[in-house]
C-alpha positions in Angstrom: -14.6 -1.1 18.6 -14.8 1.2 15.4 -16.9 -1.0 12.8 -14.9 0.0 9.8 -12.2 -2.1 8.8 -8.9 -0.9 6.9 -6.4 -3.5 5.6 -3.0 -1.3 4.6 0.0 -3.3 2.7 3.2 -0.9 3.5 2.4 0.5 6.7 5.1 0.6 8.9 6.6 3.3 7.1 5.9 6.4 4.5 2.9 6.7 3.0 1.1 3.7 4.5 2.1 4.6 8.2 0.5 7.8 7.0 -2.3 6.3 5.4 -3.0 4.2 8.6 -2.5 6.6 11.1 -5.1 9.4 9.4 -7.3 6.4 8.8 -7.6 5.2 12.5 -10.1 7.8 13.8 -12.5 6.2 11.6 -11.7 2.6 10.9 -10.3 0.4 13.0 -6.9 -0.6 11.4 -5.2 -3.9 10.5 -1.8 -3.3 9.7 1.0 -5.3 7.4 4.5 -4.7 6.9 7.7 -6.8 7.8 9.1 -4.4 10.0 8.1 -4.8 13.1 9.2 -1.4 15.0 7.7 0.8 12.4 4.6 -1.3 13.3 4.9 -0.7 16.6 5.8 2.8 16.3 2.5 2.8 14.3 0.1 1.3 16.8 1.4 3.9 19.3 0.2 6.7 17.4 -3.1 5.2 16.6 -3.5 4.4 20.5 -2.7 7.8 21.1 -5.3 9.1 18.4 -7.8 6.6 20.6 -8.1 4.1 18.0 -7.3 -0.2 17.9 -5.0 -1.6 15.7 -4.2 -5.1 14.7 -0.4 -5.7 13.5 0.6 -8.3 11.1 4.4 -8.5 10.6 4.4 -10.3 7.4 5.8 -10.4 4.6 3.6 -9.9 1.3 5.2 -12.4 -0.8 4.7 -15.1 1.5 1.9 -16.8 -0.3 0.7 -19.1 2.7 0.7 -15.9 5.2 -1.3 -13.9 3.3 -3.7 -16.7 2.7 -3.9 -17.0 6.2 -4.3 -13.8 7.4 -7.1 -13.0 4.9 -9.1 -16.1 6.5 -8.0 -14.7 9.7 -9.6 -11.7 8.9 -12.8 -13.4 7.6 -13.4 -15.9 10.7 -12.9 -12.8 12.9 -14.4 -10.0 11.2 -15.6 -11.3 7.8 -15.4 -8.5 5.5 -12.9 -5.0 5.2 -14.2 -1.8 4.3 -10.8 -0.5 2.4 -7.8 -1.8 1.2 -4.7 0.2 0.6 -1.7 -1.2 -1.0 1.1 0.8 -0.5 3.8 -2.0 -0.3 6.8 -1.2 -3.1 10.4 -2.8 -3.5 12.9 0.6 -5.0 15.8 -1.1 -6.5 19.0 0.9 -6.7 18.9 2.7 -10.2 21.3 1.3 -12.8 21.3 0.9 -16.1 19.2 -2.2 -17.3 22.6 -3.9 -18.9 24.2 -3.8 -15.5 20.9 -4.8 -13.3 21.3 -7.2 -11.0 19.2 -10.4 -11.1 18.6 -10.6 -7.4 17.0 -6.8 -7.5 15.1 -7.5 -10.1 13.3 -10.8 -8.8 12.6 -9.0 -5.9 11.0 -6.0 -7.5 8.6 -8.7 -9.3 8.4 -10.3 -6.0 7.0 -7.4 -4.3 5.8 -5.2 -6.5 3.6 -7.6 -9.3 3.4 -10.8 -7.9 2.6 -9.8 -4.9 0.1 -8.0 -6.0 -1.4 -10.5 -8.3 -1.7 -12.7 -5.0 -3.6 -10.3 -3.2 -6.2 -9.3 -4.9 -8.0 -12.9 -5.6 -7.4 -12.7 -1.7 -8.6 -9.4 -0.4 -11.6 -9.1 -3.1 -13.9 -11.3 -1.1 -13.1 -9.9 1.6 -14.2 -5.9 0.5 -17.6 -7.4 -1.3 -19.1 -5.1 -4.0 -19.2 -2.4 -1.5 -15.7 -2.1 -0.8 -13.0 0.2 -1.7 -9.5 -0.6 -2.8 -6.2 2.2 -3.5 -3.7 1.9 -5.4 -0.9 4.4 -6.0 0.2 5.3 -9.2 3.9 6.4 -9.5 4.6 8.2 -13.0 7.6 10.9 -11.6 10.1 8.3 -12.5 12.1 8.4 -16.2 12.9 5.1 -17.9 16.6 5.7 -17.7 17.7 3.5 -14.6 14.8 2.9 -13.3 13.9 0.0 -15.5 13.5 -2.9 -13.1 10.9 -0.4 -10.8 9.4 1.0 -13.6 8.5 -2.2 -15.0 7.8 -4.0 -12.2 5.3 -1.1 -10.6 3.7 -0.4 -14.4 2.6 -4.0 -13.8 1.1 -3.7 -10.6 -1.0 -0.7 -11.7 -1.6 -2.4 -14.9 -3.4 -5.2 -13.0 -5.3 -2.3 -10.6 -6.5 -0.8 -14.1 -7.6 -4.1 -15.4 -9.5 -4.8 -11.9 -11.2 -1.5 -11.5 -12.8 -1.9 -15.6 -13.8 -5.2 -14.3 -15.7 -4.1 -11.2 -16.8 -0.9 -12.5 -20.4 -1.9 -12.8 -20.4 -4.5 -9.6 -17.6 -3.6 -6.8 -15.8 -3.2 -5.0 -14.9 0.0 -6.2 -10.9 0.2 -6.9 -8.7 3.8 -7.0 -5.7 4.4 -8.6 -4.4 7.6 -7.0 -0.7 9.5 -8.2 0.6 11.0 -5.0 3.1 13.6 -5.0 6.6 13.5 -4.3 7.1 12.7 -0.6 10.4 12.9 1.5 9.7 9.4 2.4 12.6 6.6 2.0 12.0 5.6 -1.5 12.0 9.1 -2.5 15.6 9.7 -0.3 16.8 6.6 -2.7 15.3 7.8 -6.0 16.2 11.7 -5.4 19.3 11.6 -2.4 20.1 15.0 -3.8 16.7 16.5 -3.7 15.9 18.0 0.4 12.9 16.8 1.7 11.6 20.1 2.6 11.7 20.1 -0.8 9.2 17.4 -1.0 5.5 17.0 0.6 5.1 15.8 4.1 3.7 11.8 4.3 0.9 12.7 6.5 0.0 15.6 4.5 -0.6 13.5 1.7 -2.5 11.0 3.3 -4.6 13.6 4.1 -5.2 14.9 0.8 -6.2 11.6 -0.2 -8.2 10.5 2.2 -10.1 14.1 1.5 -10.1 13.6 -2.1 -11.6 10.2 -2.1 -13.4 10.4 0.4 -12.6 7.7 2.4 -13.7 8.9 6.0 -17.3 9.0 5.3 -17.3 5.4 2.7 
């Protein structure tokens, strides 16, 4: 069994199946996301690379399950080494007059609250030694984008505000701006734009992992 632990939020698709699939070589994976075939599609791969993964199809802003799973994680394991939070709710873009009250309570849902939830969760869980990422997403205008926008500015908002905090103590938190990726929340944000246009997931993921170094934490 690999040693190192990696929780990923979002990762039965884009960039956290990405994320989680680079990552399994050297951590052993525990995997959330509430679609269950992209986590099984997931698990294959890892398997295939030789490594374990744990699934948890879950939803994030269930309160109670992510409660649960974090003990879970500390009676069985007691401690991750990484964190990555690539869960996101993409609205369809209107204009904030016309926004629809439904999208935006689930953008705040998923993409703040959410949040907000987590990290008293997950924080005892990585220590002072362990690492946390973020993902930063500022290729988005204001026009029509108003309930993502505000909803994700918040979610990084509370990243910043927790990496100043722990700067000095741990664990040690990342705020990373990927590129544009032909992933499905770029398809809904850009439908126009061809994704061989756009950067590949995994190539990405790989980029990042490189770039913080998160093979050899």
């Amino acid at each position: 069994m690999t040693e190192k632990l990696a929780l990923i939020t979002g990762a039965s698709r884009g960039l956290g199946f990405a994320m989680a699939e680079a990552l399994s070589p050297a951590y052993q994976i525990i995997a959330v996301a509430k679609t269950t075939g992209g986590l099984e599609d997931l698990d294959d791969r890892i398997k295939a690379k030789g490594g374990q993964a744990t699934l948890a199809p879950m939803d994030i802003t269930n309160a109670d399950a992510m409660a649960h799973l974090c003990r879970s994680i500390f009676d069985r394991w007691g401690k991750i080494d990484l964190w990555v939070h690539t869960a996101v709710h993409t609205p369809p873009l209107t204009p904030v007059a016309s926004m629809d009250a439904r999208d935006w309570d689930k953008s705040l849902s998923v993409n703040a609250n959410a949040t907000a939830t987590l990290i008293p969760y997950v924080a005892p869980l990585l220590g002072d030694a362990g690492h946390a990422v973020f993902f930063e997403d500022v290729n988005v205008s204001d026009k029509f984008y108003g309930a993502y926008t505000a909803t994700k500015t918040a979610q990084i908002n509370l990243a910043r505000a927790w990496q100043s905090e722990t700067a000095t103590t741990g664990p040690h938190v990342h705020i990373v701006q990927p590129q544009q990726m032909g992933t499905a929340v770029q398809a809904r944000f850009h439908p126009g734009k061809p994704a061989t246009e756009m950067v590949a997931p995994s190539d990405e993921a790989a980029r990042i992992i490189a770039e913080l170094n998160l093979v050899s934490l």
